[in-house]
KETI-877049 format. One line per field, with one value per residue: residue in one letter; y, x, z of N, C-alpha, C in turn. Coordinates in Angstrom, 2 decimals, decimal comma. Layout:
<atoms>
type	(A ...) $
nc2	(Y ...) $
nc1	(X ...) $
nc3	(Z ...) $
cac2	(Y ...) $
cac1	(X ...) $
cac3	(Z ...) $
cc2	(Y ...) $
cc1	(X ...) $
cc3	(Z ...) $
</atoms>
This chain:
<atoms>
type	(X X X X X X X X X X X X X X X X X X X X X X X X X X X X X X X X X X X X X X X X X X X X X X X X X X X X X X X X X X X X X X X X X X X X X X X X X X X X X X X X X X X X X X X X X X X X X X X X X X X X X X X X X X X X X X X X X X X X X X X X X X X X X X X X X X X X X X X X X X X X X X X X X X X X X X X X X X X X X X X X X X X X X X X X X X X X X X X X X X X X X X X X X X X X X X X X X X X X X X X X X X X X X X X X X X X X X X X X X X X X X X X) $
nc2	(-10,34 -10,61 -8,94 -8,20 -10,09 -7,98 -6,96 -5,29 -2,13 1,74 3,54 6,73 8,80 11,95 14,47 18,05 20,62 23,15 26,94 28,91 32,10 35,06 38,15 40,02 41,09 39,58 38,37 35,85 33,48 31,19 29,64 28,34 26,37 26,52 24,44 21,25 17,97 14,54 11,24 7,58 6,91 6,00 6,68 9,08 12,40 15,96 18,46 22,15 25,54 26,79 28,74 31,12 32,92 32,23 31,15 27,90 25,75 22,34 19,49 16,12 13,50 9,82 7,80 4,82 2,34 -0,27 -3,28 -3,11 -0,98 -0,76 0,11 0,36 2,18 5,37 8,88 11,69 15,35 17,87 21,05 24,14 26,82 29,12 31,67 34,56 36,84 36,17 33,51 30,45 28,10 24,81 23,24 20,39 19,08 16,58 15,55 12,52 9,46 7,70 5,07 1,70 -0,59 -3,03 -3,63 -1,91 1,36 3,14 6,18 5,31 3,75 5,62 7,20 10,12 12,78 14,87 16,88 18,23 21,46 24,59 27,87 30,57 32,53 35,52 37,51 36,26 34,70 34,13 32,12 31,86 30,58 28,61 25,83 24,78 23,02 19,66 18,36 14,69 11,70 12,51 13,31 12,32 10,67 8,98 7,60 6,02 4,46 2,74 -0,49 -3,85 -5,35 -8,13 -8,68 -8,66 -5,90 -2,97 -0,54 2,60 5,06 7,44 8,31 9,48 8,83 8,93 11,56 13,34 15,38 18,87 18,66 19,50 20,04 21,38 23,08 26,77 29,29 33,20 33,65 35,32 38,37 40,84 42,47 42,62 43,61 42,16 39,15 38,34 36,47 35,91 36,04 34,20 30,80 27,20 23,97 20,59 18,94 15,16 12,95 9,10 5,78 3,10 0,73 -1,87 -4,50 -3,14 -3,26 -2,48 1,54 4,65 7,10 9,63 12,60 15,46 17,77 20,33 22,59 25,23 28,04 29,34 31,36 29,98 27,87 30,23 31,16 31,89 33,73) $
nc1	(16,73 15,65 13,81 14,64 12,92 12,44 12,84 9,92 9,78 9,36 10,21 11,20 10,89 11,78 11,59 13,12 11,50 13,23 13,12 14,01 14,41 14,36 15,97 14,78 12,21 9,10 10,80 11,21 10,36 9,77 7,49 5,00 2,23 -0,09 -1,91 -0,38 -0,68 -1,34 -2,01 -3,08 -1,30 0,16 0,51 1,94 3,18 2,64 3,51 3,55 2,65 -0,27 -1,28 -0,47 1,54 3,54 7,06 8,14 8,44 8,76 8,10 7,90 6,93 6,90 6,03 4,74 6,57 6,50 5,16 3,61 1,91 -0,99 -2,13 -2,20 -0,76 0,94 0,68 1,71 0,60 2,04 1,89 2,99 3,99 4,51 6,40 6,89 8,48 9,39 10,05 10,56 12,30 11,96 14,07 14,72 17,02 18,65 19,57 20,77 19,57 21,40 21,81 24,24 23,58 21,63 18,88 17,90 15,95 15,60 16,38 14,94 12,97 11,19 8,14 7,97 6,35 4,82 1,97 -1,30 -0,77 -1,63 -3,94 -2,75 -4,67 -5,93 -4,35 -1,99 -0,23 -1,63 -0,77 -1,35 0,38 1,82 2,78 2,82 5,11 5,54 8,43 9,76 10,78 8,35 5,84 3,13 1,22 2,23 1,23 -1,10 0,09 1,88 4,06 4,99 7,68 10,24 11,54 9,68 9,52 8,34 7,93 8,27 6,71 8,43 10,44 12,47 15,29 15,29 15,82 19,06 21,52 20,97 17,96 15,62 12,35 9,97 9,16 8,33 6,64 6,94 4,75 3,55 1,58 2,28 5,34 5,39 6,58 6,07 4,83 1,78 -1,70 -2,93 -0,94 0,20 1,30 0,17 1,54 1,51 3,48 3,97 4,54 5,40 4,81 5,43 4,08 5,89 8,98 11,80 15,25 17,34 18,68 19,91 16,86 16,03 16,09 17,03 15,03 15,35 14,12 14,39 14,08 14,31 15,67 14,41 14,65 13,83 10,81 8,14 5,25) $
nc3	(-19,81 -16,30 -14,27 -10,66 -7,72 -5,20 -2,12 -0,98 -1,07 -0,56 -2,82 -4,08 -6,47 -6,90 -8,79 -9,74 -11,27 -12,54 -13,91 -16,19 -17,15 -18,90 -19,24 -20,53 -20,13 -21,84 -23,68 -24,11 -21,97 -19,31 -17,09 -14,08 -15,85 -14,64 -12,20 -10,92 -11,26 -9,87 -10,31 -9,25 -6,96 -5,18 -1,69 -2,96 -3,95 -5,48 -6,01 -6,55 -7,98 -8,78 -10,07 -13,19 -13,00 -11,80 -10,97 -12,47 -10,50 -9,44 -7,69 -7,55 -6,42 -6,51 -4,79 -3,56 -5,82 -6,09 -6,28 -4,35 -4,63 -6,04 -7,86 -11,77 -12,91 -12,34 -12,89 -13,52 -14,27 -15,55 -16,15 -18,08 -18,61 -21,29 -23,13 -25,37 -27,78 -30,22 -32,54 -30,69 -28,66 -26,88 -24,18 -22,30 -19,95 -17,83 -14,93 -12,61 -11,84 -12,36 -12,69 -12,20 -11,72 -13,68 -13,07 -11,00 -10,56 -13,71 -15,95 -18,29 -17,43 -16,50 -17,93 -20,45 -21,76 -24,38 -24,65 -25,53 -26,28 -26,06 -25,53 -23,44 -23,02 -24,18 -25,16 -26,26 -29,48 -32,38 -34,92 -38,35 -40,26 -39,47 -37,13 -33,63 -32,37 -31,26 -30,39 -31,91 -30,10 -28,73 -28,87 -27,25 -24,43 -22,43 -20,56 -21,44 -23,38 -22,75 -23,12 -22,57 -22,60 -23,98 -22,02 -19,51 -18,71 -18,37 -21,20 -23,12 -25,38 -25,19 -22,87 -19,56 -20,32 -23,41 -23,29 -23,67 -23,01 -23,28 -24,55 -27,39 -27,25 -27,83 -30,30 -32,18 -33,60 -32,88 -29,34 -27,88 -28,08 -27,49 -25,51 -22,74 -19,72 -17,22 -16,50 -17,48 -17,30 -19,78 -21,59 -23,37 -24,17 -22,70 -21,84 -21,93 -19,79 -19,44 -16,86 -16,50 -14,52 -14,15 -11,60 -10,62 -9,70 -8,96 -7,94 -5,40 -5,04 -6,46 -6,51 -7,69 -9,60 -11,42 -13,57 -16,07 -17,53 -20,18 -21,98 -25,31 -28,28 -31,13 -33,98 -37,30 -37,88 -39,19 -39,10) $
cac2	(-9,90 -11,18 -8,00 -9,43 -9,89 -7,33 -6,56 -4,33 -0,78 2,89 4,10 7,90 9,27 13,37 15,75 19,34 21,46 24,64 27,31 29,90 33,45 35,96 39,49 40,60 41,10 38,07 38,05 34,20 33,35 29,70 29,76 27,58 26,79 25,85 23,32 19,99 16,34 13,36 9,84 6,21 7,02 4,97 7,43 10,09 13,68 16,78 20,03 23,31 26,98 27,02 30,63 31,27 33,75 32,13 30,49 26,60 24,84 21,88 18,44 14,96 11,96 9,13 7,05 3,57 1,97 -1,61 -3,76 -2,81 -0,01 -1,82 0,73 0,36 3,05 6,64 9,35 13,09 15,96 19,24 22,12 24,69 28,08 29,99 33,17 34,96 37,55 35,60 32,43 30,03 26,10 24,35 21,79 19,41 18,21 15,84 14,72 11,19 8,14 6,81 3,63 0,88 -2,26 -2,93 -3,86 -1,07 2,19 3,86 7,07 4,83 3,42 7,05 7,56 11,42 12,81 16,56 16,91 19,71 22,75 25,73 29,53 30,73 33,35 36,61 37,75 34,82 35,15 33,13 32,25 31,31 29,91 27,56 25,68 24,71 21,37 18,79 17,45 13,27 11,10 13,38 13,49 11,22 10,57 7,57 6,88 5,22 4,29 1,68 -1,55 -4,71 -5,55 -9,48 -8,72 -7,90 -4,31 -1,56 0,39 3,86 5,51 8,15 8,29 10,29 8,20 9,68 12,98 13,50 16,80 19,42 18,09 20,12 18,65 21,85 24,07 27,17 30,80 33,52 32,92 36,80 39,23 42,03 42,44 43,43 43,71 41,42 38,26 38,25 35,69 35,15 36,13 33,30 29,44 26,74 22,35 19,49 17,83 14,02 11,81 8,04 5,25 1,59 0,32 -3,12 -4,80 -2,54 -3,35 -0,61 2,61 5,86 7,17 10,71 13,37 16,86 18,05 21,76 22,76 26,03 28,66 30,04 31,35 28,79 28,12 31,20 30,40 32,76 33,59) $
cac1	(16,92 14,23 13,68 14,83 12,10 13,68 11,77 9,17 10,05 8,78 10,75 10,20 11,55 11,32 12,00 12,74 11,33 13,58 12,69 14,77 13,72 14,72 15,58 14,39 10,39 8,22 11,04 11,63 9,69 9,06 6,31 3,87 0,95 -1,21 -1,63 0,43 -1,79 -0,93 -3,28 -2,26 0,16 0,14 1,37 3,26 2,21 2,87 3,33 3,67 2,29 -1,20 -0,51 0,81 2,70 4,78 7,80 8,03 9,33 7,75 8,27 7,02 7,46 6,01 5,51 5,23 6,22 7,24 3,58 2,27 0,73 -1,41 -2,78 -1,59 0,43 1,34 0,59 1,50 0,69 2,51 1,14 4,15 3,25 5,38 6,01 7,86 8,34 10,18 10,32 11,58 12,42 12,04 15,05 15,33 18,05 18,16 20,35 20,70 18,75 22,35 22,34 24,90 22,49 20,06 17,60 17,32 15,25 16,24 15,61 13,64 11,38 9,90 7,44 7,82 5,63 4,10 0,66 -2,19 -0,42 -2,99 -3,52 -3,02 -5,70 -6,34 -3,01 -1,66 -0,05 -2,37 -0,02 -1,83 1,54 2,45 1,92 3,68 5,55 6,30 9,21 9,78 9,25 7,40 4,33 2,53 0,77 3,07 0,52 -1,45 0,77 2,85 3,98 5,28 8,92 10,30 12,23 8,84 9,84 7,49 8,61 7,04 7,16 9,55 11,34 13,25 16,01 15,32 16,71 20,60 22,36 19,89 17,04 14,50 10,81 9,19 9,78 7,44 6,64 6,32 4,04 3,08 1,26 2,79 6,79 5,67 8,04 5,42 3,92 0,46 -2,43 -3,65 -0,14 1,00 0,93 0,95 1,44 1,50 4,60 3,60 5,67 4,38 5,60 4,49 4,66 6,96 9,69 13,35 16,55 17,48 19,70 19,03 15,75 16,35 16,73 15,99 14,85 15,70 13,29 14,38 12,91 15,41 15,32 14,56 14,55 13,27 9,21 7,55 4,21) $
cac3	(-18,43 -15,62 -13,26 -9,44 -6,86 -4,24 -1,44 -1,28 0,05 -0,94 -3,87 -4,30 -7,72 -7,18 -9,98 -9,72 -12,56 -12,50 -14,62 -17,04 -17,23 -19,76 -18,32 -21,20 -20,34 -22,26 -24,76 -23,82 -20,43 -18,77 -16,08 -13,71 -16,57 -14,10 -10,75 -11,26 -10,53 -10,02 -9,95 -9,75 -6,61 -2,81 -0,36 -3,31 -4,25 -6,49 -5,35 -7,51 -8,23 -9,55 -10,65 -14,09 -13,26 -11,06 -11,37 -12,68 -8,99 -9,28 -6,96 -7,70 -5,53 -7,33 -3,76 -3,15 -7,06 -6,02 -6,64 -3,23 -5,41 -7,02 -9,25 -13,40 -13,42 -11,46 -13,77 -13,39 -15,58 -15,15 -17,09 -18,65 -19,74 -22,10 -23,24 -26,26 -28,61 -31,43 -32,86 -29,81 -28,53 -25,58 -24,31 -21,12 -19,74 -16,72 -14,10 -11,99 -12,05 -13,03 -11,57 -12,62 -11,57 -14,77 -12,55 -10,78 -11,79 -14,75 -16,48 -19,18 -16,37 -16,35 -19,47 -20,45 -23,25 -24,49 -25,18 -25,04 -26,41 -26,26 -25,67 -22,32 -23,01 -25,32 -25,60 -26,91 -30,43 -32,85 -36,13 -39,28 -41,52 -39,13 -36,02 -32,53 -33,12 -30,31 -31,20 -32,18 -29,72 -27,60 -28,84 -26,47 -23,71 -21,71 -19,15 -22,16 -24,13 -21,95 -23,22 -21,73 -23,31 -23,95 -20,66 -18,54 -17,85 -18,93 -21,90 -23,40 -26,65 -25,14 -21,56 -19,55 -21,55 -24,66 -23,25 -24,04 -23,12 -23,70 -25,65 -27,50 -27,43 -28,59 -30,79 -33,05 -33,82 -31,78 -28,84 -27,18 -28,75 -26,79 -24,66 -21,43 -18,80 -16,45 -16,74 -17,42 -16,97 -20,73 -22,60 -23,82 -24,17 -22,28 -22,51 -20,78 -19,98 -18,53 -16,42 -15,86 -13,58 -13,70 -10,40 -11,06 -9,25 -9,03 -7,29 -5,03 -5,65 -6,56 -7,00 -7,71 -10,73 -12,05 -14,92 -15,88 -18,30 -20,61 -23,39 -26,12 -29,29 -32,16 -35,53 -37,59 -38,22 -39,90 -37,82) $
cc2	(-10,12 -9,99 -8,66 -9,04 -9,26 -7,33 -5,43 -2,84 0,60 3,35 5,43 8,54 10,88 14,32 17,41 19,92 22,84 25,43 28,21 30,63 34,37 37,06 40,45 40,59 39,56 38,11 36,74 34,19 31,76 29,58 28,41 27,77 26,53 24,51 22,11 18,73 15,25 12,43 8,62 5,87 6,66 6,53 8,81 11,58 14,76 18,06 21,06 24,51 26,84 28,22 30,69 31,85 33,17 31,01 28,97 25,62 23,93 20,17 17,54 13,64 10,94 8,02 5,87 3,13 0,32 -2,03 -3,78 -1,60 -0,73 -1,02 0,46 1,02 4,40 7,49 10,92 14,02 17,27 20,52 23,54 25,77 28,74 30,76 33,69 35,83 37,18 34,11 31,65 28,05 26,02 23,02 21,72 19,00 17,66 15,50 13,32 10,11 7,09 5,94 2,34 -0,61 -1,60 -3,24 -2,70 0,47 2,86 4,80 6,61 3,65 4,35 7,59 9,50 11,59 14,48 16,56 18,07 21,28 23,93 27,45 29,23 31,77 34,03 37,55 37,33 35,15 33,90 33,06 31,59 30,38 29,03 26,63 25,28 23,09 20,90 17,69 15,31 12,92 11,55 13,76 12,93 11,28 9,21 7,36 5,68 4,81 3,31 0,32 -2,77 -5,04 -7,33 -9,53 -8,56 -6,97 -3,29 -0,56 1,70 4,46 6,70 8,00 9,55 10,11 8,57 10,88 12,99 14,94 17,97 19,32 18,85 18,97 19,72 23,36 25,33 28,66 31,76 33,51 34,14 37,69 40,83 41,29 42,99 43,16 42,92 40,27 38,74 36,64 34,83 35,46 35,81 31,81 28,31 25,05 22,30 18,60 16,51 12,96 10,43 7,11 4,34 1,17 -1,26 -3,64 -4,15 -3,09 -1,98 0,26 3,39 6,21 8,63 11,60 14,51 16,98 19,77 21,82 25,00 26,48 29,38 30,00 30,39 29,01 29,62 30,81 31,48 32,67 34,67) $
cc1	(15,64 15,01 13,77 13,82 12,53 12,20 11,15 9,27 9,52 10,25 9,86 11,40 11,16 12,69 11,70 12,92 11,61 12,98 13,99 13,76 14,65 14,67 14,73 12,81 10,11 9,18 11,24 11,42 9,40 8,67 5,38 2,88 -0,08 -0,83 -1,20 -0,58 -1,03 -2,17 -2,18 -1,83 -0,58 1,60 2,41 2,76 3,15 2,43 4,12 2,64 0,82 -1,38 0,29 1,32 3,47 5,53 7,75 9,12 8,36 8,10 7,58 7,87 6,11 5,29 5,55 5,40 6,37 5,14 3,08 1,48 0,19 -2,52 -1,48 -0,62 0,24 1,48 0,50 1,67 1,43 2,18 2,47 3,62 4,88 4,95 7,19 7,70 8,63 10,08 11,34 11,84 12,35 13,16 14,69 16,63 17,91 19,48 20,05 19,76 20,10 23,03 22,57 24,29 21,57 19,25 16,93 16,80 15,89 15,84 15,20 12,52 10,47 9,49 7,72 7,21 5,38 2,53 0,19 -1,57 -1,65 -3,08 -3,81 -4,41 -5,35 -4,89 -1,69 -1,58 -0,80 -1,96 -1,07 -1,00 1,92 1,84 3,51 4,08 6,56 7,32 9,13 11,01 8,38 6,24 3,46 2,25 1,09 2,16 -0,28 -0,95 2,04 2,59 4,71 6,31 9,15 11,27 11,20 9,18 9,36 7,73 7,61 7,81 8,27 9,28 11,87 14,75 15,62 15,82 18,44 20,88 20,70 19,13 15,69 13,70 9,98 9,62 8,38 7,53 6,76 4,97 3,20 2,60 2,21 4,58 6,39 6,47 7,40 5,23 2,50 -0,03 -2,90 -2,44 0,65 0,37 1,50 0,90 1,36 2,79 3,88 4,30 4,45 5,31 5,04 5,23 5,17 8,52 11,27 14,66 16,78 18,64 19,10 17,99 15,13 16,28 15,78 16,36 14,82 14,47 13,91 14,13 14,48 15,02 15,75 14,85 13,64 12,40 8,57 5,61 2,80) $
cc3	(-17,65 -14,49 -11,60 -8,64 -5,58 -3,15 -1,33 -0,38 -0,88 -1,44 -4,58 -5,31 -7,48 -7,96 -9,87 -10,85 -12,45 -13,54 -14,82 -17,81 -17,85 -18,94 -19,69 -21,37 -20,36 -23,83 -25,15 -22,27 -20,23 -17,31 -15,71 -15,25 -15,60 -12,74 -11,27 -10,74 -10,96 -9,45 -10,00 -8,50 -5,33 -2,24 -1,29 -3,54 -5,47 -6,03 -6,64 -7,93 -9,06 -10,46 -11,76 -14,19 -12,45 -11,57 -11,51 -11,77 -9,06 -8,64 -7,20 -6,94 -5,86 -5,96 -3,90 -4,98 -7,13 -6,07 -5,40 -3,71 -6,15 -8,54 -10,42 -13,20 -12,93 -12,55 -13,24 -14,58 -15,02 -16,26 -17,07 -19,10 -20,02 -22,82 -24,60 -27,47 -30,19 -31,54 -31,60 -29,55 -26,98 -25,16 -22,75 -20,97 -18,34 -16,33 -13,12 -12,68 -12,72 -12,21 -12,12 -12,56 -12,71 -14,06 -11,29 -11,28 -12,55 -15,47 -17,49 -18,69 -16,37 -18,05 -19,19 -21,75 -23,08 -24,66 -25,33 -25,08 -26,94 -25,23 -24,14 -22,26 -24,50 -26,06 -25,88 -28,29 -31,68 -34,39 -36,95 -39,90 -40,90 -37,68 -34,70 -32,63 -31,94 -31,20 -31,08 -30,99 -29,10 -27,25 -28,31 -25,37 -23,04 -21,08 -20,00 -23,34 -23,95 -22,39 -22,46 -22,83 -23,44 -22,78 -19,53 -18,59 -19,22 -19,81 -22,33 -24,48 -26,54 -23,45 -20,81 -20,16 -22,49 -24,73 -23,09 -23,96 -22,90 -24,85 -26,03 -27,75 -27,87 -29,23 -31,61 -33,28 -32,70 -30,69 -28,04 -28,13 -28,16 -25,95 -23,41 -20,64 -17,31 -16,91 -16,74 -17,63 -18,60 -22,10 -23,16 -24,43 -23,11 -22,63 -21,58 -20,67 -18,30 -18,04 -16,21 -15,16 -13,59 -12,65 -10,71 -9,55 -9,87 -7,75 -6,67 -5,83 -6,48 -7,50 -7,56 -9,21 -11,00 -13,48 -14,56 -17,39 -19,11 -21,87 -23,96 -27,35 -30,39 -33,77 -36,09 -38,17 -38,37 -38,90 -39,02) $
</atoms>
């Protein structure tokens, strides 16, 4: 397949990162970890809650991706804090980007990866027997990690194509030392979930999709 030379127009891919909240305290919590960034990007941005207590609303418009960006590649990190009393998982699931032309964008144009799982602070549950386990392919950092396919078109060790239905990517022990009935600032954990975007030649049609991001209890992991 040879990608068609379309003309060049501002293609803006934005993803909303809902969140799912347990009424039950920090028995299963998913929260802002922190301010969202994006590099790479002609004219796009990234807005979201620096505050980890607040909720995970988080907007990305990747901006111009057709090769009048002439940077490598559009790279945002979003930072995830979680919270939990018990052994829990993390799944995605995603809507759109389902567009019937192969040449235009596709949810495995967008690199997605996990990285950087680490304590939000002091009241953060610190297991000896085991550890916090990004699930397969997920473990990665797409922004460096982008290859060039025998079709030209930009592939990555995992996608938003790699997500099916609700898809766990992380799973582990409990993650709270304490159940309070608040959020707090240092009582938990949080990652990195990373979108990337090589700017390339797409066919138009839609440029769109959310990702829901939720916490539930997992496998039983001894802590």
């Amino acid at each position: 397949m040879r990608l068609q030379h379309v003309t060049f127009s501002l293609t803006a891919v934005l993803l909303f990162m809902a969140f799912a909240q347990s009424t039950f305290g920090q028995a299963l919590d998913i929260s802002s970890g922190g301010q969202p960034t994006i590099t790479g990007t002609l004219n796009g941005s990234v807005t979201g809650s620096a505050n980890v207590t607040s909720d995970l609303v988080v907007t990305v418009n990747f901006g111009e991706v057709s090769p009048l960006n002439t940077n490598s590649i559009v790279k945002v990190t979003v930072p995830i804090g979680v919270r939990s009393n018990q052994p829990y998982q993390v799944t995605v699931s995603i809507t759109g980007l389902n567009n019937a032309n192969v040449e235009a964008l596709q949810a495995s144009d967008v690199g997605f990866g996990i990285r950087n799982m680490r304590l939000l602070g002091g009241a953060g549950k610190v297991c000896t027997q085991s550890s916090h386990l990004i699930r397969s392919p997920f473990d990665n950092d797409p922004a460096i990690s982008a290859t060039i396919g025998s079709s030209g078109r930009v592939a990555y060790p995992s996608s938003l194509g790699s997500l099916s239905g609700a898809t766990v990517i992380l799973s582990g022990p409990q993650l709270s030392k304490n159940n309070s009935a608040n959020r707090q600032t240092s009582d938990g954990y949080a990652f990195d979930a990373i979108l990337a975007l090589t700017p390339q030649f797409f066919a138009s049609g839609v440029s769109s999709a959310t990702l829901i991001f939720t916490i539930s209890p997992g496998p039983n992991v001894p802590c």
